[in-house]
PADREN-538978 format. One record per residue (C-alpha): residue number from 1; x, y, z; residue in three letters; chain. Coordinates in Angstrom, 2 decimals, always signed. Layout:
{num NUM, xx X, yy Y, zz Z, residu ALA, chaine A}
...
***
This chain:
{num 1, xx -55.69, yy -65.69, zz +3.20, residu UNK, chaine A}
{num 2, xx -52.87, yy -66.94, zz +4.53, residu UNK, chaine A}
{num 3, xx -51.87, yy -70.46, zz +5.70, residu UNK, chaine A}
{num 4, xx -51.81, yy -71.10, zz +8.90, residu UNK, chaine A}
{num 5, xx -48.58, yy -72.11, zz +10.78, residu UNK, chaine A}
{num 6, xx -48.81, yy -75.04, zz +12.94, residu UNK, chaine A}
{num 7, xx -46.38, yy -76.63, zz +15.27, residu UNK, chaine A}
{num 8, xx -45.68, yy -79.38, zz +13.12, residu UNK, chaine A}
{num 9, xx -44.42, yy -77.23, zz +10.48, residu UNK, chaine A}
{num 10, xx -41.89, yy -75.36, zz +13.00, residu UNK, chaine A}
{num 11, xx -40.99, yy -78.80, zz +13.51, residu UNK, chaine A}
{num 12, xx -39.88, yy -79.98, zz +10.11, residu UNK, chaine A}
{num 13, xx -38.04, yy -76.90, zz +9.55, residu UNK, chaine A}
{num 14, xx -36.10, yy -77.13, zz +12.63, residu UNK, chaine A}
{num 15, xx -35.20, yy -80.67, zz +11.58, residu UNK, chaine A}
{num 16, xx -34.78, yy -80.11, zz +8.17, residu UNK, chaine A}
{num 17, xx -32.11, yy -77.23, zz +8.93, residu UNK, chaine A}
{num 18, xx -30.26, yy -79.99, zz +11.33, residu UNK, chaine A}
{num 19, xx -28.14, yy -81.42, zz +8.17, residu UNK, chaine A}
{num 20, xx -27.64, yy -78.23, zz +6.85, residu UNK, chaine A}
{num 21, xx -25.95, yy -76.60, zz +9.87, residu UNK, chaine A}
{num 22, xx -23.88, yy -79.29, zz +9.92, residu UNK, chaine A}
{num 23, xx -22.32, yy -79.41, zz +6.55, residu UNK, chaine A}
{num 24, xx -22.30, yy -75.36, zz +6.95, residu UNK, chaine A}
{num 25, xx -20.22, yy -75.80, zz +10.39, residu UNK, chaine A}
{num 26, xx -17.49, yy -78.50, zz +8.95, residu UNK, chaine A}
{num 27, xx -17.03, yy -76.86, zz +6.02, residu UNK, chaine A}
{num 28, xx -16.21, yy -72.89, zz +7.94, residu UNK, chaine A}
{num 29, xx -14.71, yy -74.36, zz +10.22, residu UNK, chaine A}
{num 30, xx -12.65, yy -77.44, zz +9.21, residu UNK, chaine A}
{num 31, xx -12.25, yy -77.25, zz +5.43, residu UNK, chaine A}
{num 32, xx -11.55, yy -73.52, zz +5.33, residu UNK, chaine A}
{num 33, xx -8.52, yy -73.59, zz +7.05, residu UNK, chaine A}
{num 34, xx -7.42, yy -76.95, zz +6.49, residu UNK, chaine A}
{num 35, xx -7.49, yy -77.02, zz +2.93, residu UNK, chaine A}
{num 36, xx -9.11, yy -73.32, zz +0.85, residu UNK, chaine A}
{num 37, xx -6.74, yy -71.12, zz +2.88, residu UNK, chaine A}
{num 38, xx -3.68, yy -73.25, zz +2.45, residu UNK, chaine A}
{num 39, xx -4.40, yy -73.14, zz -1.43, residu UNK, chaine A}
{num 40, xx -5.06, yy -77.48, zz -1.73, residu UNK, chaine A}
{num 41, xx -7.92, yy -76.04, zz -3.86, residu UNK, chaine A}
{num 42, xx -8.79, yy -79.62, zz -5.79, residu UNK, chaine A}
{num 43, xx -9.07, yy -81.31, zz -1.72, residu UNK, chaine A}
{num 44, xx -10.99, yy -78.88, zz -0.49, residu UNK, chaine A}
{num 45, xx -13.15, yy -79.27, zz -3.98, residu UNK, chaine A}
{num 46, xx -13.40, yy -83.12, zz -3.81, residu UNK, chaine A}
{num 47, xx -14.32, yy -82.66, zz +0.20, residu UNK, chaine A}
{num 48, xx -17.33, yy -80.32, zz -0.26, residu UNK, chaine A}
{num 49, xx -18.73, yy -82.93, zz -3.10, residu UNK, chaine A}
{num 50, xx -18.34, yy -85.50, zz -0.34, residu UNK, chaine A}
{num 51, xx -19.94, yy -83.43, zz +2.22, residu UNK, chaine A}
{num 52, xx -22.68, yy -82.30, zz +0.05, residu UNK, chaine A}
{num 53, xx -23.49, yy -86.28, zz -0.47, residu UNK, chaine A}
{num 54, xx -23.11, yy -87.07, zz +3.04, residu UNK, chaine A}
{num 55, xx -25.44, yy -84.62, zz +4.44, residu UNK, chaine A}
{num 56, xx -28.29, yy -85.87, zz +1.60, residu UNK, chaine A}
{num 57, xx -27.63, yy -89.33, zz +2.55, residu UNK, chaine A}
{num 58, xx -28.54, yy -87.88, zz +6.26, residu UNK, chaine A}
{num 59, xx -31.68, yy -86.23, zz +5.50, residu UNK, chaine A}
{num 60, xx -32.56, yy -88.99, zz +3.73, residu UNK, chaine A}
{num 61, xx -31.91, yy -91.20, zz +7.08, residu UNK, chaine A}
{num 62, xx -33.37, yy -88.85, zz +9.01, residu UNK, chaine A}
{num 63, xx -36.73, yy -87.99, zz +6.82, residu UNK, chaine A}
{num 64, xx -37.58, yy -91.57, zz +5.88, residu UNK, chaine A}
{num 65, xx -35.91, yy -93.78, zz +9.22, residu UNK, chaine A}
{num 66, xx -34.90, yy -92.06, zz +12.50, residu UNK, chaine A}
{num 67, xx -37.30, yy -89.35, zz +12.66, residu UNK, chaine A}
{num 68, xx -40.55, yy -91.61, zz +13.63, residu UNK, chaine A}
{num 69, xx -38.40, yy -92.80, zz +16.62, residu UNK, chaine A}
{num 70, xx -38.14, yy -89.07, zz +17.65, residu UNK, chaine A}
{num 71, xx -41.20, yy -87.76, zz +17.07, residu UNK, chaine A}
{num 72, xx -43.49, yy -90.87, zz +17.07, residu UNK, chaine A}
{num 73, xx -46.74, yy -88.23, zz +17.19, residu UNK, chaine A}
{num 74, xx -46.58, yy -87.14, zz +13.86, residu UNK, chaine A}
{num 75, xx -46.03, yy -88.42, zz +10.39, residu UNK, chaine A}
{num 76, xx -42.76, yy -87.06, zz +8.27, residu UNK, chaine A}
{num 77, xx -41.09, yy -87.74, zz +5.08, residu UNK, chaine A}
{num 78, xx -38.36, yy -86.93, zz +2.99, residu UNK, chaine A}
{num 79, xx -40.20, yy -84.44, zz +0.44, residu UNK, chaine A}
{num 80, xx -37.05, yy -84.29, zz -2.00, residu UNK, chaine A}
{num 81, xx -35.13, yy -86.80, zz -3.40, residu UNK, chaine A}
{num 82, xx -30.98, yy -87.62, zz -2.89, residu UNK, chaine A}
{num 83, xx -30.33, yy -85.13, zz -6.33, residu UNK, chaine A}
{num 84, xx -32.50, yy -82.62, zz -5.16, residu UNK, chaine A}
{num 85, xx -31.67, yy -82.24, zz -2.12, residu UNK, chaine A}
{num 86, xx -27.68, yy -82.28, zz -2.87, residu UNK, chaine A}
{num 87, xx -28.59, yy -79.30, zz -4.87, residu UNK, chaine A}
{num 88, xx -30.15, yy -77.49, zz -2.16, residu UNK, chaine A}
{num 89, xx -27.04, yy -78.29, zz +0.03, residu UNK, chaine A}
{num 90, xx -24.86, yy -77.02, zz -2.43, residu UNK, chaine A}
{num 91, xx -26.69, yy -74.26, zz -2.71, residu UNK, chaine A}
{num 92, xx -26.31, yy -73.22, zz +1.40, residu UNK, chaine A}
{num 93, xx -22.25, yy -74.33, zz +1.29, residu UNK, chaine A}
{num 94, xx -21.82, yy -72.04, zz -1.45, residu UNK, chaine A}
{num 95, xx -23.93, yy -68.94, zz -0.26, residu UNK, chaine A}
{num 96, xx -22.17, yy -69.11, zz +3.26, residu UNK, chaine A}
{num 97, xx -18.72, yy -69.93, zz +1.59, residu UNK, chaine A}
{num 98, xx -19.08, yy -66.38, zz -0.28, residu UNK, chaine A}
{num 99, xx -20.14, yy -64.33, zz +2.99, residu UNK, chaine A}
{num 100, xx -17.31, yy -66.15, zz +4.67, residu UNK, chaine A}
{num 101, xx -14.78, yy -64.80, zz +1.54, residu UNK, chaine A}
{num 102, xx -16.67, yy -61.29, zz +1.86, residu UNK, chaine A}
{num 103, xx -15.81, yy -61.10, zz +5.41, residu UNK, chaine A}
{num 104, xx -12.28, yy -62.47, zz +5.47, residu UNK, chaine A}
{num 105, xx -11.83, yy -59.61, zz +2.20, residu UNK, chaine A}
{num 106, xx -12.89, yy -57.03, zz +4.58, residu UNK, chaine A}
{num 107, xx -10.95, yy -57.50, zz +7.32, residu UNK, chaine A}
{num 108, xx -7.47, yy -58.17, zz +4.90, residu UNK, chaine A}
{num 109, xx -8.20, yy -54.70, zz +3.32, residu UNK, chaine A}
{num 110, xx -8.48, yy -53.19, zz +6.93, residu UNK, chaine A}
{num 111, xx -5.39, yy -54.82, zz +8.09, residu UNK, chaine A}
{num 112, xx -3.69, yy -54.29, zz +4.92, residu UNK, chaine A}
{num 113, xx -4.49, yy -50.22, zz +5.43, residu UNK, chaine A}
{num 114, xx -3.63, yy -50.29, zz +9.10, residu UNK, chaine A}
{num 115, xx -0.24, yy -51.81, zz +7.72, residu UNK, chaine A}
{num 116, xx +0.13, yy -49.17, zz +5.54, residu UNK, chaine A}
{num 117, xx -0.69, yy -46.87, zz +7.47, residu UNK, chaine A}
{num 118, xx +1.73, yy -48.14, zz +10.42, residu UNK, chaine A}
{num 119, xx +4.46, yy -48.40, zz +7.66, residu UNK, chaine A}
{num 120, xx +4.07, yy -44.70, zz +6.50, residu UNK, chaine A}
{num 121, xx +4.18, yy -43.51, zz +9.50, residu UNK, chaine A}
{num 122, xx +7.60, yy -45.26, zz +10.34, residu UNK, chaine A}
{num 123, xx +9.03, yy -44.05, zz +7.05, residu UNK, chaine A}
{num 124, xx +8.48, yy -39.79, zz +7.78, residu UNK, chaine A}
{num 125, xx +9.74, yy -41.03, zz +11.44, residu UNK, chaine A}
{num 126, xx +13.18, yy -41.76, zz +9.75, residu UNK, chaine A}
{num 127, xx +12.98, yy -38.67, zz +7.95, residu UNK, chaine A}
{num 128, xx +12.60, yy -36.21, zz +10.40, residu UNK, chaine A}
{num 129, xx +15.51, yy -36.55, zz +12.76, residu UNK, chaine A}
{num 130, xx +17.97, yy -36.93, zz +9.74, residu UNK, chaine A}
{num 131, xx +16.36, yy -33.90, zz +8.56, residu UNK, chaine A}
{num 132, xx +16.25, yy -31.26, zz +11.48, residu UNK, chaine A}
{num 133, xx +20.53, yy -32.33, zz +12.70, residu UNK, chaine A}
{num 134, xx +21.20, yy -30.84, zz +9.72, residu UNK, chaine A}
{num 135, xx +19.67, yy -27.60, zz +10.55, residu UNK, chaine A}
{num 136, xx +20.82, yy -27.75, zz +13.63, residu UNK, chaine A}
{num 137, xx +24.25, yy -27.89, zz +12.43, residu UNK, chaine A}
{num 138, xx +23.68, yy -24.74, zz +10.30, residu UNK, chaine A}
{num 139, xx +21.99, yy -22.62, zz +13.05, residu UNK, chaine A}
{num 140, xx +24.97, yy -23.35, zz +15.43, residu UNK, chaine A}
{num 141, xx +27.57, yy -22.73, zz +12.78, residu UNK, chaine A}
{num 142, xx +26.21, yy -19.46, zz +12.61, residu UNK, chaine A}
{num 143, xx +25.63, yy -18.61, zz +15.77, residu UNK, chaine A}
{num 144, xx +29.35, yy -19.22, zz +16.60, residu UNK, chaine A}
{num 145, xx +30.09, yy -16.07, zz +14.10, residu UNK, chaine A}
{num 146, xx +27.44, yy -14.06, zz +16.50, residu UNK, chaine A}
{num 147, xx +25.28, yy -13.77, zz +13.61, residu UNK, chaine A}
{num 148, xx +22.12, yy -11.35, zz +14.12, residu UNK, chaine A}
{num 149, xx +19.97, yy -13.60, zz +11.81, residu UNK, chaine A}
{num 150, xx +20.42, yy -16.36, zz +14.71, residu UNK, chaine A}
{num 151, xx +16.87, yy -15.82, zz +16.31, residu UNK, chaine A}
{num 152, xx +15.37, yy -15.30, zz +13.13, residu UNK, chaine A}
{num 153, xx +16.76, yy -18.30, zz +11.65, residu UNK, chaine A}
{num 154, xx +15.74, yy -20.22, zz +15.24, residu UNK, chaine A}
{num 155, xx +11.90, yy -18.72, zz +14.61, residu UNK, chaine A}
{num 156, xx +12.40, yy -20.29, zz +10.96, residu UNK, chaine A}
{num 157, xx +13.48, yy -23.49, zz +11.82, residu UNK, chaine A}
{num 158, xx +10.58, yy -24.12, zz +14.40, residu UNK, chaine A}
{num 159, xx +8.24, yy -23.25, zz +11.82, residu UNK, chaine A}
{num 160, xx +10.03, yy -26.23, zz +10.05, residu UNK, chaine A}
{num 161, xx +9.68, yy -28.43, zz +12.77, residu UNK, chaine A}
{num 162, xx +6.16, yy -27.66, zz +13.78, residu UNK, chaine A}
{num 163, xx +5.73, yy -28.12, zz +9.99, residu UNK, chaine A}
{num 164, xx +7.28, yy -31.77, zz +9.91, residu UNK, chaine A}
{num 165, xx +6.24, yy -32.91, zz +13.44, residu UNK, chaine A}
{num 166, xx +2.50, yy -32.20, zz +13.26, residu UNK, chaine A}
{num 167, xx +1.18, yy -31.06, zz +10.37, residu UNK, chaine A}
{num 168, xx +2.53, yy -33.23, zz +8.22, residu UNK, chaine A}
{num 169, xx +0.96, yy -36.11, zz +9.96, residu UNK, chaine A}
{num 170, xx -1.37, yy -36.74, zz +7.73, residu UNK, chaine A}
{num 171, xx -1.74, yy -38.64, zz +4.50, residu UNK, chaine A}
{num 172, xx -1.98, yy -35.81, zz +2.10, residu UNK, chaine A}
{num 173, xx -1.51, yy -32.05, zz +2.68, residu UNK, chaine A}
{num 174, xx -1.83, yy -28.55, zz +1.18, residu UNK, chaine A}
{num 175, xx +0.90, yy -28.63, zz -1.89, residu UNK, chaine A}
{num 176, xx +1.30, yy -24.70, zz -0.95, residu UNK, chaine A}
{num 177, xx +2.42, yy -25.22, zz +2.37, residu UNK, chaine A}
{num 178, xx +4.84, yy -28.00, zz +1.48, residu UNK, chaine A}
{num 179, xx +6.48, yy -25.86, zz -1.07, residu UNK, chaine A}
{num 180, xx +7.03, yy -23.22, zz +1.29, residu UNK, chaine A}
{num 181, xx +8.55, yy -25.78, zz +3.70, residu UNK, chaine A}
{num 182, xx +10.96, yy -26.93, zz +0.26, residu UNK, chaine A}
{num 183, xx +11.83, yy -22.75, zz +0.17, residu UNK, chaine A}
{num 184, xx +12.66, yy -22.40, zz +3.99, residu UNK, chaine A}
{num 185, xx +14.73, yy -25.25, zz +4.31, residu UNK, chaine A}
{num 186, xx +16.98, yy -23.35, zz +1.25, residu UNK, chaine A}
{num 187, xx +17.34, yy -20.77, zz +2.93, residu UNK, chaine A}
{num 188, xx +18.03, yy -22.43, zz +6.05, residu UNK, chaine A}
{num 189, xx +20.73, yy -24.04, zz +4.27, residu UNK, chaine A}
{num 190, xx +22.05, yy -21.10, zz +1.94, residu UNK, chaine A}
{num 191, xx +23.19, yy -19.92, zz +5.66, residu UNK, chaine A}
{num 192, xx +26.43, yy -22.46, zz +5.10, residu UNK, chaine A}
{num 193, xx +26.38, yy -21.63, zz +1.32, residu UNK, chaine A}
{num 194, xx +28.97, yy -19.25, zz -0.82, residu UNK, chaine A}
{num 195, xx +27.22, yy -20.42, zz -3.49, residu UNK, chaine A}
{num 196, xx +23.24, yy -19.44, zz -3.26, residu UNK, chaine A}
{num 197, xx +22.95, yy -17.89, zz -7.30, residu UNK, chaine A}
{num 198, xx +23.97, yy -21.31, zz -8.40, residu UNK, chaine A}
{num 199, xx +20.65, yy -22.90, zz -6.63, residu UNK, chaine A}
{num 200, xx +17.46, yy -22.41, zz -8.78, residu UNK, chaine A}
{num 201, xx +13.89, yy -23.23, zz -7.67, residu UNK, chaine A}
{num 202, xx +11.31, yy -22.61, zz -10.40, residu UNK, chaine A}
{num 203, xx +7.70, yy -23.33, zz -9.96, residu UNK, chaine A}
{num 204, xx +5.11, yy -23.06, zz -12.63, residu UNK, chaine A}
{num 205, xx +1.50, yy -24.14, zz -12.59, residu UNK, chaine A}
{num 206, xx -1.18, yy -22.84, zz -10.17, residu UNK, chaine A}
{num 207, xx -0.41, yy -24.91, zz -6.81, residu UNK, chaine A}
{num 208, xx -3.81, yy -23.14, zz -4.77, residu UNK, chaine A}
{num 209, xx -5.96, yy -26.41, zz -3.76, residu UNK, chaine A}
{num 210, xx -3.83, yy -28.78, zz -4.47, residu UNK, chaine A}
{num 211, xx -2.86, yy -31.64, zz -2.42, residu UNK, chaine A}
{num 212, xx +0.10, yy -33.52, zz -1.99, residu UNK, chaine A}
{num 213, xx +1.53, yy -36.62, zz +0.08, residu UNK, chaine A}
{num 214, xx +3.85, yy -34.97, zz +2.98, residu UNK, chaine A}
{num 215, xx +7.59, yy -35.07, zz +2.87, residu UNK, chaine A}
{num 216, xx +8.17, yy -36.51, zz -0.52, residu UNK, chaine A}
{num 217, xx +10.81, yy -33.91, zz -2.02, residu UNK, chaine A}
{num 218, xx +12.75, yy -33.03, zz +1.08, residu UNK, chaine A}
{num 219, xx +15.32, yy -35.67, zz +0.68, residu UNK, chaine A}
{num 220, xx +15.75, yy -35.22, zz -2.73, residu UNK, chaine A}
{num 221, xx +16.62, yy -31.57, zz -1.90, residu UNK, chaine A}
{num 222, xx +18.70, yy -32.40, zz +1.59, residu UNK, chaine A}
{num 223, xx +20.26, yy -34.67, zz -1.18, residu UNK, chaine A}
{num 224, xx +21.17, yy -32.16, zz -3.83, residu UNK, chaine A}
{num 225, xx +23.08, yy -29.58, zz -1.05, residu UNK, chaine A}
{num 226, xx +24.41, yy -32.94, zz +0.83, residu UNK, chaine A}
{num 227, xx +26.08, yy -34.02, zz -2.65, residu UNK, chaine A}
{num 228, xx +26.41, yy -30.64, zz -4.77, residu UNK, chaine A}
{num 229, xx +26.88, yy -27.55, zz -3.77, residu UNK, chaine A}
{num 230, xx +28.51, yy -29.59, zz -0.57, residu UNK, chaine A}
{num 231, xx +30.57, yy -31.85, zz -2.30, residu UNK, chaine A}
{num 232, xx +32.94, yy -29.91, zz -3.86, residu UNK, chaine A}
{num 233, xx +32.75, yy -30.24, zz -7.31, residu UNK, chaine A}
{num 234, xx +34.05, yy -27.94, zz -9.58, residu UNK, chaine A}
{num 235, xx +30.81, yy -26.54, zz -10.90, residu UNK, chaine A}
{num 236, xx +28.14, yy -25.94, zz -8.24, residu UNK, chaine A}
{num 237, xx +24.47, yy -26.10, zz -9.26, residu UNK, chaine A}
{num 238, xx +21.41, yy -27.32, zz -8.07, residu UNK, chaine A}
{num 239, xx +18.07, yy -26.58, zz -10.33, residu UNK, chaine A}
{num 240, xx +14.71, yy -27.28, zz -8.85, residu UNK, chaine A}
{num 241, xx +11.95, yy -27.36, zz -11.27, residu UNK, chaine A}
{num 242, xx +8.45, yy -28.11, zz -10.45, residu UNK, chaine A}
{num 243, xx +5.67, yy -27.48, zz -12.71, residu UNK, chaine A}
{num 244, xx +1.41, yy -27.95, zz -12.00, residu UNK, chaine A}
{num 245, xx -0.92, yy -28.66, zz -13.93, residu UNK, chaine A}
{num 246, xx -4.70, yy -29.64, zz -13.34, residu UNK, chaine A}
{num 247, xx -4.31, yy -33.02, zz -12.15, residu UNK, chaine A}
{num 248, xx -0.29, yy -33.74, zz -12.20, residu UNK, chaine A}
{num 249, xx +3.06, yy -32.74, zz -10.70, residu UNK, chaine A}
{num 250, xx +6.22, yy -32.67, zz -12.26, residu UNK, chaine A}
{num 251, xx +9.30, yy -32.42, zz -10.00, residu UNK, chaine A}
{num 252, xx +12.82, yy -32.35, zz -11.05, residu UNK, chaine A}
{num 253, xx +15.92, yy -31.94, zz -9.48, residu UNK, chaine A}
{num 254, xx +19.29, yy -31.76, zz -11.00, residu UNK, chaine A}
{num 255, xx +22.75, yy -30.65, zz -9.02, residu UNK, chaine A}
{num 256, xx +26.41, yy -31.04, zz -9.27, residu UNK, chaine A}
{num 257, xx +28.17, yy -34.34, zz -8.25, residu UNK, chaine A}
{num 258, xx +30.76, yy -33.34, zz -5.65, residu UNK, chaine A}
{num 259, xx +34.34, yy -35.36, zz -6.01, residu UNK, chaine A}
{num 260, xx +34.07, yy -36.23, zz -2.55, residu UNK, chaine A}
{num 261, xx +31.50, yy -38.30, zz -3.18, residu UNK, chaine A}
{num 262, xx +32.28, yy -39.97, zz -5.85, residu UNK, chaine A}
{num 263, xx +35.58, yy -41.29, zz -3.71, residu UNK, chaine A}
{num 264, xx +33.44, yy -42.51, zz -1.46, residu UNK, chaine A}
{num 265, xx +31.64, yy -44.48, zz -4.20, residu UNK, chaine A}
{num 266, xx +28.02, yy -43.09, zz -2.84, residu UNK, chaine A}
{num 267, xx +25.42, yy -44.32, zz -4.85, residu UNK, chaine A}
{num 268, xx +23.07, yy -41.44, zz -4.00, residu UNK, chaine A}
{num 269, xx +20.33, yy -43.18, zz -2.68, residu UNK, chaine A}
{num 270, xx +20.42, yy -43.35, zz +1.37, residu UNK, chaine A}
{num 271, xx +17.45, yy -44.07, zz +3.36, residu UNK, chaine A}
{num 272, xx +15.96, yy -40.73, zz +2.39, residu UNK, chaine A}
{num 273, xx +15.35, yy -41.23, zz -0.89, residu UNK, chaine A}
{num 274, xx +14.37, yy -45.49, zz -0.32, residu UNK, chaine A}
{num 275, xx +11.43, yy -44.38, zz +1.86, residu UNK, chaine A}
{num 276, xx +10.27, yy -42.19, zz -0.92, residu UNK, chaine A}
{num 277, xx +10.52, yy -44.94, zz -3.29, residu UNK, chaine A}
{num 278, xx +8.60, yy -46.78, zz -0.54, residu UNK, chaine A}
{num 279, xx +6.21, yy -44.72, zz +0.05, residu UNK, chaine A}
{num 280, xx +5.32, yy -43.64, zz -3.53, residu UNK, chaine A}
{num 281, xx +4.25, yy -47.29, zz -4.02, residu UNK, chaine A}
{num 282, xx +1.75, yy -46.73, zz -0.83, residu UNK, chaine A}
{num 283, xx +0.34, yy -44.03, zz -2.05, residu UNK, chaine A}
{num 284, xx +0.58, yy -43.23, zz -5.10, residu UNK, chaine A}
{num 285, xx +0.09, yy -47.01, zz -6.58, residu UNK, chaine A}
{num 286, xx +0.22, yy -47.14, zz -10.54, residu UNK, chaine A}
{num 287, xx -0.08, yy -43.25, zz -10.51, residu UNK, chaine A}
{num 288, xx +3.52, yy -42.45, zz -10.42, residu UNK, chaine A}
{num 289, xx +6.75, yy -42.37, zz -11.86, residu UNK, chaine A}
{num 290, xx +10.44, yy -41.91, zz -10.27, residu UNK, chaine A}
{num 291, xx +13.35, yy -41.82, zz -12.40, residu UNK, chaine A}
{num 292, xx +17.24, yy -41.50, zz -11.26, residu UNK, chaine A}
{num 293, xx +20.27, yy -40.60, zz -12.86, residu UNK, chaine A}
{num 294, xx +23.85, yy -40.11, zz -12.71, residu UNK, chaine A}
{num 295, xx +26.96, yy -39.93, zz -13.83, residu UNK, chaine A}
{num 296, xx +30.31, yy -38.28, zz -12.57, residu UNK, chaine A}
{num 297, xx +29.50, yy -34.69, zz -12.80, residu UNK, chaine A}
{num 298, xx +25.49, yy -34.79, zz -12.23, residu UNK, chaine A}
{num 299, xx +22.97, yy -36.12, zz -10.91, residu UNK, chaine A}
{num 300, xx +18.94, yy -35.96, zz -11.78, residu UNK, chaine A}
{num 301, xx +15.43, yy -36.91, zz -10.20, residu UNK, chaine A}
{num 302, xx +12.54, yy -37.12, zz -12.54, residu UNK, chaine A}
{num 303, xx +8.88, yy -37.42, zz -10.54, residu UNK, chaine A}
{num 304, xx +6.09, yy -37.09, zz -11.89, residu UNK, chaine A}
{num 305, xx +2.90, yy -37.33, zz -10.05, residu UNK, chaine A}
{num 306, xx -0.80, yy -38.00, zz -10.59, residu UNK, chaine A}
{num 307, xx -2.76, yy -35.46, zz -8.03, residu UNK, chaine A}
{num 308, xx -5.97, yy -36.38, zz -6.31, residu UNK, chaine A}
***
């Protein structure tokens, strides 16, 4: 059978709860911010102890002198004693000081992914435009020769576009379809080329249901025609190898440095190929690698990739 509840025990809890609010409410709301989230971790430390005492030293007031001046029709005391009681009120500051840390987790992982998120989507954003002048440029140069392949090549490059613009507007994508974006823009750009058996792209692996961040090699590939095969050096080449395995991607690029650009002292890295660095670090934290290097006559991109 159980006991029965009677007003006067509603009564003590109510007041018993009145010293714990408090100390719960300064230390959210003042300590917090004052003192945990500016880092003065051994104030905030030696505040709580002081808080913890001053709220037993209230109950204590209230339980065994103010509370017969409230309620003069009934007969309370303090059941615990200044120890006991601290340890009760330690007990509620910590609890609450945990769900507070829980929450303000939470919501910094949300904001930190909306940044992310934000930021990604800025990056392809830079990307694109850079991207589709260039093809521009080629479609009109041959257009001005009355070319036949000019609608074709229009049909192709929307394809691109559509490709870029919308579906590539999410964060990962099928790896088939971006390699067949990687082989239209070649061809694309073979349209300006005398060179197209010097450029090799070689893919190994099996690439059905595989998934892949969007836009990652496209400006190391804009790169390798921007700098090789159309930057006159002596040799031309560019070699594209990408191989797949079960759960990583190996991409490697390798052309011919042009002597144009090494007069103009490029360093090979324009905002293309910084946004990939940046966004490799997004999404692909601790489960990537990026290595570049050159010299006077070549230059080389090493990626290698964990897939999801």
């Amino acid at each position: 059978m159980s006991a029965e509840i009677k007003p006067i025990d509603l009564i003590y809890t109510a007041i018993f709860h009145l010293p714990v609010l408090l100390i719960v409410y300064l230390n959210l709301k003042l300590l917090f911010p004052v003192f945990l989230e500016r880092a003065k971790y051994f104030i905030y430390t030696a505040f709580v102890i002081c808080l913890v005492f001053a709220g037993a030293s209230f109950y204590l007031l209230l339980f065994n002198h103010w509370i017969d001046y409230i309620f003069p029709g009934y007969y309370f005391i303090a059941y615990y004693n200044f120890w006991d009681i601290s340890l009760i009120f330690a007990i509620y500051l910590l609890l609450t000081s945990l769900i507070r840390l829980a929450r303000s987790w939470f919501r910094l992982q949300e904001t930190e992914k909306e940044k992310t998120l934000a930021e990604l989507k800025a990056l392809k954003s830079q990307i694109n435009p850079h991207f589709l002048f260039n093809s521009l440029n080629n479609i009109y140069s041959l257009a001005r020769k009355s070319s036949e392949q000019v609608p074709l090549k229009i049909v192709q490059l929307s394809d691109l576009m559509r490709h870029i613009l919308y579906e590539s507007d999410v964060e990962f994508i099928a790896l088939e379809k971006e390699l067949d974006m990687i082989k239209n823009y070649i061809e694309l750009q073979n349209l300006r080329s005398k060179d197209k058996d010097k450029i090799e792209l070689l893919i190994k692996g099996e690439t059905k249901d595989k998934k892949i961040a969007p836009l990652l090699f496209l400006p190391f590939v804009e790169n390798s025609f921007k700098h090789g095969i159309k930057g006159g050096a002596e040799n031309l080449f560019v070699e594209i190898n990408i191989n797949v395995n079960d759960s990583s991607l190996k991409f490697s690029i390798r052309n011919s440095v042009g002597e144009s650009v090494q007069k103009t002292n490029s360093k090979y890295r324009g905002i293309g190929i910084e946004n990939v660095r940046k966004r490799l670090k997004l999404i692909y934290p601790e489960k990537h690698s990026l290595k570049i290097s050159e010299d006077k006559k070549v230059f080389l991109v090493n990626l290698q990739l964990q897939l999801n």
